[in-house]
C-alpha positions as CSV (number, residue, x, y, z in Angstrom):
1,X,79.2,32.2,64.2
2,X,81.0,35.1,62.5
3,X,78.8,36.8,60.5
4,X,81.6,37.2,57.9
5,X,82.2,33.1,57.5
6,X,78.4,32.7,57.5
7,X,78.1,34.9,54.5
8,X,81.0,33.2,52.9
9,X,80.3,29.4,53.3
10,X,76.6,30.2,52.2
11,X,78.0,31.2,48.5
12,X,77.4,27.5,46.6
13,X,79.6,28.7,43.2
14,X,82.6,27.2,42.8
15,X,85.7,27.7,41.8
16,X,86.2,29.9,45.0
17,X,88.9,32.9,45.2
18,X,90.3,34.1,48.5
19,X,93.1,37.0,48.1
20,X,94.7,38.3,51.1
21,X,96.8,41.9,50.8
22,X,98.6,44.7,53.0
23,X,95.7,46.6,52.3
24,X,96.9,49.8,53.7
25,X,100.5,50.3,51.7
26,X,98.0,50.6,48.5
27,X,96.2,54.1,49.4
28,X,94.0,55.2,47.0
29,X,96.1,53.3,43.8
30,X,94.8,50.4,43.2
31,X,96.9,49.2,40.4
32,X,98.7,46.8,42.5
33,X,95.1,45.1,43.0
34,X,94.6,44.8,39.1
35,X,97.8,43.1,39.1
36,X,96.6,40.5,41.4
37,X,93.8,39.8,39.7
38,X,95.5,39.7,36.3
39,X,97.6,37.0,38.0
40,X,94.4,34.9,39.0
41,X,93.1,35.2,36.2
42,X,96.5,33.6,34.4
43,X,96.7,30.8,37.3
44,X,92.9,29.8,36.9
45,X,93.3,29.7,32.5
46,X,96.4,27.4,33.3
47,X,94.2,25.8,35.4
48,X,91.3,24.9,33.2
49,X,89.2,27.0,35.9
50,X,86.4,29.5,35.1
51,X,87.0,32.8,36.6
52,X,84.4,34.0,38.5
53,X,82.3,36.8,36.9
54,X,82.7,39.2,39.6
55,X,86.4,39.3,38.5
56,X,86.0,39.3,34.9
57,X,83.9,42.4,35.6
58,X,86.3,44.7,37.6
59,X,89.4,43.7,34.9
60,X,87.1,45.3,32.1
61,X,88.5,48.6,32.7
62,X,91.6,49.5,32.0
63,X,91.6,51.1,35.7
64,X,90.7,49.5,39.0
65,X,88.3,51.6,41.0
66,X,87.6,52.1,44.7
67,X,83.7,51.3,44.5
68,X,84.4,48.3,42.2
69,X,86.5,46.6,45.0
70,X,82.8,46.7,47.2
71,X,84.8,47.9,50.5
72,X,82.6,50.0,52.3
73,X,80.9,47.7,54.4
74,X,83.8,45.6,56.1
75,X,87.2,47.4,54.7
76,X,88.6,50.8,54.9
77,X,91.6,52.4,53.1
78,X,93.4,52.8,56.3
79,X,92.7,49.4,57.4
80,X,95.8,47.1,57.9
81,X,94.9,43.7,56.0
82,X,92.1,42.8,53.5
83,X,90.6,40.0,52.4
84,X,88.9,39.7,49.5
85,X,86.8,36.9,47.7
86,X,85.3,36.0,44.4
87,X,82.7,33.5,43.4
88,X,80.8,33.4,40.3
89,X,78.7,37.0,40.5
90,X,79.7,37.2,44.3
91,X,82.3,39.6,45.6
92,X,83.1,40.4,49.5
93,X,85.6,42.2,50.9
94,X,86.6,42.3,54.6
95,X,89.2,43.6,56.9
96,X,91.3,40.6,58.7
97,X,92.8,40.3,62.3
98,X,96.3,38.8,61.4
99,X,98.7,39.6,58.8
100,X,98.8,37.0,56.2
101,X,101.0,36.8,53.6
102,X,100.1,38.7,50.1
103,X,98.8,35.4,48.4
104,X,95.7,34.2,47.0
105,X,94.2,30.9,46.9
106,X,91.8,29.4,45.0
107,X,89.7,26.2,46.0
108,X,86.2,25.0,46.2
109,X,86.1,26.0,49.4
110,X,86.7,30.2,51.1
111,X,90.1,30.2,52.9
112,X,88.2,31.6,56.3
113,X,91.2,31.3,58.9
114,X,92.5,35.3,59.3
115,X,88.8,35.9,59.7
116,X,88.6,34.3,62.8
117,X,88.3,35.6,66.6
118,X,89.5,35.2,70.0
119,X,86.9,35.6,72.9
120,X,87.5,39.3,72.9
121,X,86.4,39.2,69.8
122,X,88.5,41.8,67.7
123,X,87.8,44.4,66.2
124,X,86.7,46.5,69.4
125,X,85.7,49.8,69.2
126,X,87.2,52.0,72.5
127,X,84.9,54.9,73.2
128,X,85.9,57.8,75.6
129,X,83.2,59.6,76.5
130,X,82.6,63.0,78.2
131,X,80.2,65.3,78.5
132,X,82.2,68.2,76.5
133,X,83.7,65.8,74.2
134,X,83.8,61.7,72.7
135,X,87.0,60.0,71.1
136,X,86.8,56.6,69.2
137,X,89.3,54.3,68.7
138,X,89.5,50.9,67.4
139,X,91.2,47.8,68.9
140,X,92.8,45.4,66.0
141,X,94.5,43.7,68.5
142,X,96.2,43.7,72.4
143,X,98.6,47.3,71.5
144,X,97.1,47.7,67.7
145,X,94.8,50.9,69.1
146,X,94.3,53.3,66.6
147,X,91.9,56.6,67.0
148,X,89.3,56.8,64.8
149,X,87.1,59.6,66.0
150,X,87.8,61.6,62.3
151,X,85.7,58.6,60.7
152,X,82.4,59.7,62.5
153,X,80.3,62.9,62.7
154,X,79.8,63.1,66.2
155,X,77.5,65.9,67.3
156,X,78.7,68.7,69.3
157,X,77.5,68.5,72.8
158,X,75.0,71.1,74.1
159,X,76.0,69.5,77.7
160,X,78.1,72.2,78.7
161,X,76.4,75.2,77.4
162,X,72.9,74.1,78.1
163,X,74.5,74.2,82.1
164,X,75.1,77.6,81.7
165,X,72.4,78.9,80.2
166,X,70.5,77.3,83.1
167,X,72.0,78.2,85.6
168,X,71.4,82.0,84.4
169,X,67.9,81.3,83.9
170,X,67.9,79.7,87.7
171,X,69.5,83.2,88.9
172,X,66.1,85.2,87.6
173,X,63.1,82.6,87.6
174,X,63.8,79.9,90.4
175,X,64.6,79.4,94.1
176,X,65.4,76.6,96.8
177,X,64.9,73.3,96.4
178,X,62.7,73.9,93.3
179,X,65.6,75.0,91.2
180,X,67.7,72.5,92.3
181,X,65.3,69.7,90.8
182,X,64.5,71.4,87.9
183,X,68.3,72.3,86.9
184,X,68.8,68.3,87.7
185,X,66.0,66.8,85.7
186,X,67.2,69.4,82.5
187,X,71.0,67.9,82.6
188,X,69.9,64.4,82.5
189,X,67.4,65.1,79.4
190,X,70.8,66.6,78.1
191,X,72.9,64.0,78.9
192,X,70.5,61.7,77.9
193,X,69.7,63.4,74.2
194,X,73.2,63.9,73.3
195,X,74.1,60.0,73.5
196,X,71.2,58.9,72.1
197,X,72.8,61.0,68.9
198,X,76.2,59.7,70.1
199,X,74.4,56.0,69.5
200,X,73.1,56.7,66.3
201,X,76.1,57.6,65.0
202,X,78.2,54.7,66.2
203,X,75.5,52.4,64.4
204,X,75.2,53.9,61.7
205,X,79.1,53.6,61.3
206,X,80.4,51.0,62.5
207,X,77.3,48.1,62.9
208,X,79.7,45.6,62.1
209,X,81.8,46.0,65.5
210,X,80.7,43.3,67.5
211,X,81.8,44.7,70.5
212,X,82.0,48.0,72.4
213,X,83.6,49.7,75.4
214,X,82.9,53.0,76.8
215,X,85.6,54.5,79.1
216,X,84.3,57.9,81.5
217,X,82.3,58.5,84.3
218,X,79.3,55.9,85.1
219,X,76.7,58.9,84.9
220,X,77.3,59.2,81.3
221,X,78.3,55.9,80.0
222,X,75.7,53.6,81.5
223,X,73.4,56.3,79.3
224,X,75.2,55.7,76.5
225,X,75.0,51.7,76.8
226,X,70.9,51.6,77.3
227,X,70.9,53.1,73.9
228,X,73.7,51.2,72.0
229,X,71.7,48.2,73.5
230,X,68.4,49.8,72.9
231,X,68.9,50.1,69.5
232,X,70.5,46.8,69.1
233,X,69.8,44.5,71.5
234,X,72.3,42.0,70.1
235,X,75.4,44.7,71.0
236,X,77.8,43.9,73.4
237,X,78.3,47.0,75.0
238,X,80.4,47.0,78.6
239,X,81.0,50.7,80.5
240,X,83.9,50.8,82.4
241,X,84.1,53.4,85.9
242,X,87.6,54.9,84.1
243,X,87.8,58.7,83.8
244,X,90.4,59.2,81.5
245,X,91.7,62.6,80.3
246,X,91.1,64.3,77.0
247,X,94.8,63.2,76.1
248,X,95.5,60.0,73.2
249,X,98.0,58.2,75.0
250,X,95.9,58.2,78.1
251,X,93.4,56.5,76.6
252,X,95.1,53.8,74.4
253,X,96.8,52.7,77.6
254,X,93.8,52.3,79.4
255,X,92.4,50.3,76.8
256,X,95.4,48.3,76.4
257,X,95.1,47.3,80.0
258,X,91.7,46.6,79.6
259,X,91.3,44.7,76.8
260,X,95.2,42.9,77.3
261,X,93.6,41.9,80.9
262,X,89.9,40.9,79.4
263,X,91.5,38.8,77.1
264,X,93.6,36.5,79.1
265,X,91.0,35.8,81.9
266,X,88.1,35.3,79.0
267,X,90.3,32.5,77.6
268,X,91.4,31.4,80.8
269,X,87.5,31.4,82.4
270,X,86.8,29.1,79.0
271,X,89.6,26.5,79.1
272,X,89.8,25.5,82.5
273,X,85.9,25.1,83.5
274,X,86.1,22.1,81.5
275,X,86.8,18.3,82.5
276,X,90.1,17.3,80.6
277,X,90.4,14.3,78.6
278,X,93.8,13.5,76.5
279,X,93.4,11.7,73.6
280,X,96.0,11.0,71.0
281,X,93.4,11.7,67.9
282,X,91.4,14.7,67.5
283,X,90.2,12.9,64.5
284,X,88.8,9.9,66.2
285,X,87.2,11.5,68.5
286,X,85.2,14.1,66.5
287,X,84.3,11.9,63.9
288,X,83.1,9.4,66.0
289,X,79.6,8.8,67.3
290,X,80.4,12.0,70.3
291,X,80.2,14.1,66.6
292,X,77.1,15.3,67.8
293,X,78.6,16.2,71.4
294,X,81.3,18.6,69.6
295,X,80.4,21.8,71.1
296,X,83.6,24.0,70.8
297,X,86.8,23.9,68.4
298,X,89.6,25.9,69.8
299,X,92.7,27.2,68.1
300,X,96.0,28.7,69.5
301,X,95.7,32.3,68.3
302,X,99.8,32.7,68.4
303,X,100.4,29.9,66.2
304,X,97.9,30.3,64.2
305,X,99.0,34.3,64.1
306,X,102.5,33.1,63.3
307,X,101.6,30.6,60.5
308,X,99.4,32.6,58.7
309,X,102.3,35.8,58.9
310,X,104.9,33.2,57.4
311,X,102.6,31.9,54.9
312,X,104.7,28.7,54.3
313,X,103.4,25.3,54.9
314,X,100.0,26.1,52.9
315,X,98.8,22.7,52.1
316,X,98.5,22.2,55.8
317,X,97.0,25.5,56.1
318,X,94.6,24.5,53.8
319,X,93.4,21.2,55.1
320,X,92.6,23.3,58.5
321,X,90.4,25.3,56.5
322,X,88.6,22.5,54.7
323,X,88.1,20.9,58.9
324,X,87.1,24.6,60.1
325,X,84.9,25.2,57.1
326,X,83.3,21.5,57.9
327,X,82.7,22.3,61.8
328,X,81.4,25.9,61.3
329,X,79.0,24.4,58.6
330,X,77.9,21.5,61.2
331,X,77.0,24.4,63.7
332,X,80.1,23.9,65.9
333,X,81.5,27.2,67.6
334,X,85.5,28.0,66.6
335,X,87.1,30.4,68.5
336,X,91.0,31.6,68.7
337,X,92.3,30.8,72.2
338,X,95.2,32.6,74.0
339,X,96.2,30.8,76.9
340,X,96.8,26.9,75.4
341,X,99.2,24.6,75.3
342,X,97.9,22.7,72.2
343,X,98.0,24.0,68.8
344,X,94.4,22.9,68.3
345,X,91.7,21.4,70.7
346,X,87.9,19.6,70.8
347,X,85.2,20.4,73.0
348,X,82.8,18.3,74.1
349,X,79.7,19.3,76.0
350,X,80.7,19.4,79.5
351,X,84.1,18.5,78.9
352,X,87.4,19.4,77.0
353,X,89.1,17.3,74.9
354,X,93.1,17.8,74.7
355,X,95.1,16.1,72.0
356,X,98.7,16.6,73.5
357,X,100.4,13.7,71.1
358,X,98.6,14.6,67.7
359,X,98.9,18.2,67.4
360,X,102.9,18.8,69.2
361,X,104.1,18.9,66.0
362,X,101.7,19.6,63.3
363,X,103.1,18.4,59.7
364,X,101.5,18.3,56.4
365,X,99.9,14.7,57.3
366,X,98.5,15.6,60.3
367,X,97.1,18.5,58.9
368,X,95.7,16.1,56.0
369,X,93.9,13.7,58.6
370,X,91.3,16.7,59.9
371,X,89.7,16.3,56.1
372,X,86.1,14.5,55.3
């Protein structure tokens, strides 16, 4: 499950608040965000709701302050979209995958839907690694690729100048085959130290990332991935044979084409290696006694993409959250899927259900027939 969700629908205070805001446009002035809350707070009162501590606390000042907002775990200030949420003393903030419309919602229940993924499992940090030289670059989306490499510290590799210096040393105190072994065995302890720093420093930056690619020549970046996975052994780290060159727009299309491709056979590979079975109710067919069968929920990633940018039909939005909220509780994987027909789809173990009739148009009481 996504870690984020996990950590939300484990919070038992209610009421529950769930902003969403064009994070970037603010910079470093939050006022805008105090605004927000001051408007939550005036829609709760009217309400006859408590407001959640962790609110009350950050409207004491008179000012809204960066390390109030708790965003440096999940949310930078150049990220795109934020999500933030408030319950009782508990306060998360997160960076989202799809724009969603400056709103906030509150409910008994965390409005989870822009934080979920497709298979490819977005954010991905892009590495492009050299021996002289290693550029990040984070993947929101398909063509969203935005370099990064000013956010870490990476060392300054010893690579090339350690070459040098050995090869003088070579000239005066070695010969023949000897040298030749020796000069060898000292690049790959090189090679080898300078991306075990080069992993430490992607952990220690960007843990969250659940998934990485490394772009340059299979001498260095299969080093790199035995200590991303060494040190992790949950990462999912791929190295791909690409050498690119030390120029940006290089790079962002190769990992355009890479991750554009990934993505549509990933989906692909999952949808179709499962026996299809229409039904007519999604409904009837999860709640029934194959409940405990219900291994995969799948949602269209474009509509849901599209719905969540418009912001309009909310009440349906909402009972989809309730039913996501309910099958992520239960255990049940959801995942955003890219190449579907339907809007929404169940699957059982060994097969996939399809609901062509319930879900071609999805009104407000459809949507209302996915709650308990």
């Amino acid at each position: 499950m996504n870690r984020k969700i996990k950590d939300l629908i484990q919070i038992q205070e209610s009421p529950k608040v769930s902003l969403f805001l064009e994070w970037k446009s603010m910079g470093h002035n939050f006022d805008e965000f105090r605004i927000w809350l001051r408007n939550i707070q005036s829609e709760m009162s009217r309400k006859d709701l408590k407001v959640p501590e962790s609110i009350l606390t950050i409207m004491e000042d008179a000012k809204v302050f960066g390390r109030e907002l708790k965003i440096q775990d999940h949310l930078r200030l150049g990220d795109k979209y934020g999500a933030f949420y408030f319950s009782g003393n508990h306060q998360m903030a997160f960076n989202t995958h799809f724009r969603s419309k400056d709103q906030f919602f509150l409910d008994d229940q965390f409005f989870v839907l822009p934080l979920l993924k497709s298979p490819e499992t977005f954010p991905v940090l892009a590495l492009s690694v050299h021996l002289d030289q290693v550029r990040a670059f984070q993947v929101d989306h398909y063509h969203d690729v935005a370099e990064i490499t000013s956010a870490f510290e990476f060392p300054e590799s010893p690579v090339i100048e350690g070459r040098e210096r050995m090869s003088e040393q070579r000239s005066h105190n070695f010969s023949g085959r000897n040298a030749s072994e020796v000069a060898q065995d000292h690049d790959e302890e090189m090679v080898r130290r300078y991306m075990s720093e080069i992993a430490d420093e992607v952990l220690r930056n960007f843990e969250y990332i659940p998934r990485v690619h490394l772009f340059g020549s299979p001498k260095v970046t299969h080093v790199l991935e035995d200590q991303l996975k060494k040190r992790n052994r949950k990462a999912q780290v791929e190295s791909h044979s690409y050498i690119t060159s030390s120029k940006a727009p290089e790079i962002r299309k190769a990992i355009q084409e890479m991750v554009s491709t990934r993505e549509n056979f990933e989906s692909f590979k999952d949808l179709k290696s499962f026996r299809t079975e229409p039904v007519t109710d999604l409904k009837e067919v999860i709640w029934s006694q194959e409940m405990g069968n219900l291994a995969r929920l799948h949602i269209n990633q474009f509509w849901l993409s599209d719905a969540l940018g418009k912001g309009e039909d909310l009440a349906s939005l909402k009972a989809l959250n309730r039913f996501v909220v309910s099958c992520l509780d239960g255990g049940v994987d959801v995942q955003l899927s890219a190449n579907m027909e339907d809007l929404i789809a169940g699957e059982l173990r060994g097969q996939r259900v399809r609901p062509p009739q319930f879900f071609e148009n999805p009104s407000l009481e459809m949507m209302e027939q996915l709650k308990y």
